[in-house]
N, C-alpha and C positions, 0 to 999 in steps of 0.2 A: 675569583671565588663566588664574588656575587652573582658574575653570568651564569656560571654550571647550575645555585641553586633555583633561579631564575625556571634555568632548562630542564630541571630535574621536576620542578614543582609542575611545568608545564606539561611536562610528559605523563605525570601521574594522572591529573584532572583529564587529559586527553583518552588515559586507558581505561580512565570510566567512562569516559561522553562513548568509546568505542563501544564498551560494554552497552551502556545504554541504547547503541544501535542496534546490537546484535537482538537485544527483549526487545524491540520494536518492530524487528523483522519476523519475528517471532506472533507477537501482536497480529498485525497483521494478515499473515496467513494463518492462524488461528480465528480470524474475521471473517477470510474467506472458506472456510470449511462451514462455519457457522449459518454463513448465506447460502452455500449451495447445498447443504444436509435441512434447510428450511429451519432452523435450531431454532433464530433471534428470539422469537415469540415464546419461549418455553418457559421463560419465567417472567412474570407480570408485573414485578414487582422490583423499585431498585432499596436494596439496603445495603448501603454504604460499609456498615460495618458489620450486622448478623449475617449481610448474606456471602461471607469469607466461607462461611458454614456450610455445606451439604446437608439436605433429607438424610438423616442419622438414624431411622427407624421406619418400619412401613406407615406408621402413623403419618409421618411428616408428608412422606414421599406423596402419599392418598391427599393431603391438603395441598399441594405442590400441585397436583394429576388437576384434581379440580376444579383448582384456578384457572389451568390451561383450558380446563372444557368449556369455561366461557367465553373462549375467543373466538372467534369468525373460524379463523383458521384452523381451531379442532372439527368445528359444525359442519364446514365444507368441504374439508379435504382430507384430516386427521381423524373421522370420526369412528375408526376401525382399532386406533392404537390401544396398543393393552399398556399396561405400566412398562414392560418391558422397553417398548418400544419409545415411550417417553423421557425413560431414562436414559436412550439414546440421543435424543436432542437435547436435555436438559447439559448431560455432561459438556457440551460443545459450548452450550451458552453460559454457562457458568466456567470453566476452562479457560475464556476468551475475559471472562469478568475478572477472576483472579488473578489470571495474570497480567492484567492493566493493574489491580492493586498492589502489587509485589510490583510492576516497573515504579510505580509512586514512589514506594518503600525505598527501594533503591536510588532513585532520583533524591532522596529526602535525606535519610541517612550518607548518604556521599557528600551531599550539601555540608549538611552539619557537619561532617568530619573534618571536610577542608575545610571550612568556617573556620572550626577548633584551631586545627593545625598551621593557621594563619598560612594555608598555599592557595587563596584567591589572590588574582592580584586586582587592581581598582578596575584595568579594562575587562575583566571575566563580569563584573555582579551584572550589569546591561542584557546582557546576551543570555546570562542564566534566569534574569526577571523575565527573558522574551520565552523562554524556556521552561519556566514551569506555567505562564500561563499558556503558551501553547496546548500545555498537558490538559492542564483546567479545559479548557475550553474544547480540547477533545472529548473528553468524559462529558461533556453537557450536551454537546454533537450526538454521542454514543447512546444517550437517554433519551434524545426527541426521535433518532430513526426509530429506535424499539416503540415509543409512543405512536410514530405513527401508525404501524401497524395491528396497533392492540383498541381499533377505532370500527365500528359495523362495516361489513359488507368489505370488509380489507382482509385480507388470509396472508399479506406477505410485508414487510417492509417494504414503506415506498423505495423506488429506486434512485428517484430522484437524492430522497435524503441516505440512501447507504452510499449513491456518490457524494455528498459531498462530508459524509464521514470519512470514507476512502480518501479525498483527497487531503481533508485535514489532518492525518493520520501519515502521509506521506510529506504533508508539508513540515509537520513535528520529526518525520526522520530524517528530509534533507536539510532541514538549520541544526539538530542534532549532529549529523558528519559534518558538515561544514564547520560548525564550531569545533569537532574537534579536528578536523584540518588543519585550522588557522592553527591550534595549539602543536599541531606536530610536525607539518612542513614546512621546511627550513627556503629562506629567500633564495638559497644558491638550487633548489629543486624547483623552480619555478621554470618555467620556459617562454620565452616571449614574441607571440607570432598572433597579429592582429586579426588577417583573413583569418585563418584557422578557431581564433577564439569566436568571430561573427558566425562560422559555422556551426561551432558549437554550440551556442544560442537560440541557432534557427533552430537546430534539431530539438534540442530543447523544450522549446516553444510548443512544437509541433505533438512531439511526446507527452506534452501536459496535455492537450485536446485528447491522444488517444487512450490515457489513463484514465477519463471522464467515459470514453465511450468504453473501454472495458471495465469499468463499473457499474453502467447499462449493461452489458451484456450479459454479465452473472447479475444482476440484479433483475433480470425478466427471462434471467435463463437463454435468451436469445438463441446460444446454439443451436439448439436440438429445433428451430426454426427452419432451418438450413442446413442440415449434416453433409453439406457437398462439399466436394474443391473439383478444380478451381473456379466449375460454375457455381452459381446460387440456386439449385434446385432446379439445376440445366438451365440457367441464365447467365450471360454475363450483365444483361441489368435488369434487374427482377421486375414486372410491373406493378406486384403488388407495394413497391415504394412509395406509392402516391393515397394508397387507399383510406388515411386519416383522414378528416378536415376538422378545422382549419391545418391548411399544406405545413405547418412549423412544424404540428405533433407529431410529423410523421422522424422529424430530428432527434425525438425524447422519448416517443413512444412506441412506434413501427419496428416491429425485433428485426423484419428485412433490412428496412432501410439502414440500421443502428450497427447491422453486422455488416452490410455493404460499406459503409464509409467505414467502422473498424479493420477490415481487412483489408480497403485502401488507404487507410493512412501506416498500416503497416508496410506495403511496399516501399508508400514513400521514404517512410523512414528507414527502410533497409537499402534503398539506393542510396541516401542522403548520406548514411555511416560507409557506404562505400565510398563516397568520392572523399567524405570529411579521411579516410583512413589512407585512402590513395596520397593528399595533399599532407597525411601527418607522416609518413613516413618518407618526403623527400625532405622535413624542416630536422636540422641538428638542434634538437633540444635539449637538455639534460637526461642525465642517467637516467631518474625517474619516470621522466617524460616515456622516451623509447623503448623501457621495459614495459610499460601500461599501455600503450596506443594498440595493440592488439585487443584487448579485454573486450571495447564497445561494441566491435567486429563479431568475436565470438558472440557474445549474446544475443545480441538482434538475430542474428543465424538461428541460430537455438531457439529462441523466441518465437520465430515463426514459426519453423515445423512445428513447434510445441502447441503453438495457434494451430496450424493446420490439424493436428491430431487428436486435440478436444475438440473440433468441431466434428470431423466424419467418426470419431467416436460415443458423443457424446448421447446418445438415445441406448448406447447398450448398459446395462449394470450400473458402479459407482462411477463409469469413465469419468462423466462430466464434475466430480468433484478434485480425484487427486488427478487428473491429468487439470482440469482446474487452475489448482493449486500450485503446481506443480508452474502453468501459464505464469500465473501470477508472481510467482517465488523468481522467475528468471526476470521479471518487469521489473519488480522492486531491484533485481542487483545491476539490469541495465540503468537503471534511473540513478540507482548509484556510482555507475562507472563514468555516467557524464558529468553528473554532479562534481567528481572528483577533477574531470578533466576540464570545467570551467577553473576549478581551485588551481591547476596546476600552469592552466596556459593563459596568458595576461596578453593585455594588448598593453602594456606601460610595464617598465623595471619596476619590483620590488623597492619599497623603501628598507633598508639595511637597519634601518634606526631602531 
């Protein structure tokens, strides 16, 4: 009796932590529309609590518009928008804000509830303190990228700092699923095959570097630098890679060089998931195991053409934002299907206890 409610209570908190991935994914690509519509800058100002609210009258809207026109980035490059058009950036940046306050909401109120309902159990409160400050510390991430670019002579978010919003943002949704992992796979769905989990690692690994540099990429726009495949602007190695100095900038800063190694570290990682899938499909793993081992496959496939096709798109119309988007929305569920596949495949038995 006491396991079932054990299992019961575990499965409830788990179909929220799910829930709470699903608004994170959500999050997320509502970030990246934000970043390639040029949105971030649209409102100057953070209010925690008034700005839940929208410009509710043209009055508002005109003090709103205003604000915006003393930023670099109306003076230099927006200086043609009429309100209509500001209300189109504003909606994104604000969109992107409320729904960070509504995931709180919900992170909060779930809290309390299971709090109430005594279904924490003592090893959950750890993991959920790592968990809401994760959150915290996103929202204060999310406040210095907007700062930086609301500074003279700046018209965009730096990109340095919308990666490392980007990656804080990703690192709060993969302890997010893993927590709720732990809460709902069961030790007999575990699989245990050591090479195969070191593989899964490396790739891993690997895919954290390229999530930095695809946040460089929409963050300088990079594409439309390059709208080739599978040369660079009829190269296979551009020259203009070297043209920063000091040689490092050309790592953070050069849109060539940033798209040359993002497009090579995607191969790698696409050969990597072939061999890692070649090697998972001769291990007998569990049910679980052998039903999933296809997903990482699919994606990364996806992922590329999906790469290929905002780049030689990306200078026509809106291509470069929902093809994008669109990039990004298949990254985040690749990153999830490995996440998942470290949870499931172990180099050591489950403890049963």
């Amino acid at each position: 009796m006491q396991a079932e409610l054990k299992k019961n209570t575990s499965n409830n908190v788990a179909k929220w932590l799910f829930a709470g991935v699903i608004m994170l994914i959500v999050q997320i690509l509502l970030g990246g529309i934000t970043r390639l519509t040029e949105s971030g800058l649209s409102i100057t100002e953070w209010k925690p609590i008034t700005g839940v609210l929208p410009p509710l009258n043209t009055a508002q809207w005109m003090d709103e518009f205003n604000r915006y026109k003393h930023t670099d980035q109306f003076r230099y490059m927006n200086s043609n928008f009429s309100l209509h058009d500001f209300k189109f950036i504003f909606f994104w940046e604000w969109f992107h804000r409320t729904w960070a306050r509504l995931m709180g909401l919900v992170f909060l109120f779930g809290f309390f509830y299971f709090l109430i309902k005594k279904q924490f159990r003592q090893e959950m409160i750890g993991p959920f303190i790592i968990l809401f400050l994760l959150g915290i510390m996103q929202g204060i991430i999310g406040w210095i990228m907007v700062k930086s670019g609301l500074v003279p002579e700046r018209m965009f978010v730096g990109h340095m700092e919308l990666a490392t919003h980007f990656m804080a943002a990703l690192l709060l949704l993969c302890y997010t699923l893993w927590f709720a992992l732990s809460l709902s796979v069961k030790p007999n769905q575990i699989t245990i095959n050591k090479g195969l989990r070191k593989t899964t690692l490396i790739i891993f690994f690997i895919l954290f570097v390229q999530l930095i540099y695809g946040a460089f990429m929409a963050g300088l726009h990079a594409a439309t630098a390059a709208p080739t495949w599978p040369q660079i602007n009829g190269q296979w190695i551009p020259d203009s890679m070297n043209n920063l100095s000091p040689g490092w900038k050309n790592f953070i800063d050069n849109k060539i060089t940033i798209q040359f190694i993002h497009r090579g570290i995607a191969y790698i990682i696409l050969i990597s998931v072939l061999i890692w899938f070649f090697k998972a499909i001769k291990i007998k793993g569990t049910l679980l195991f052998s039903k999933t081992r296809l997903i990482p496959l699919v994606f990364i496939i996806v992922q590329v053409l999906l790469g290929i096709t905002t780049v030689v798109t990306s200078p026509y119309g809106n291509n470069l934002v929902w093809f994008g988007v669109a990039h990004q929305l298949v990254a985040i569920l690749f990153l999830m299907s490995m996440i998942f596949m470290l949870y499931i495949i172990k180099s050591l038995p489950v403890n049963n206890s």
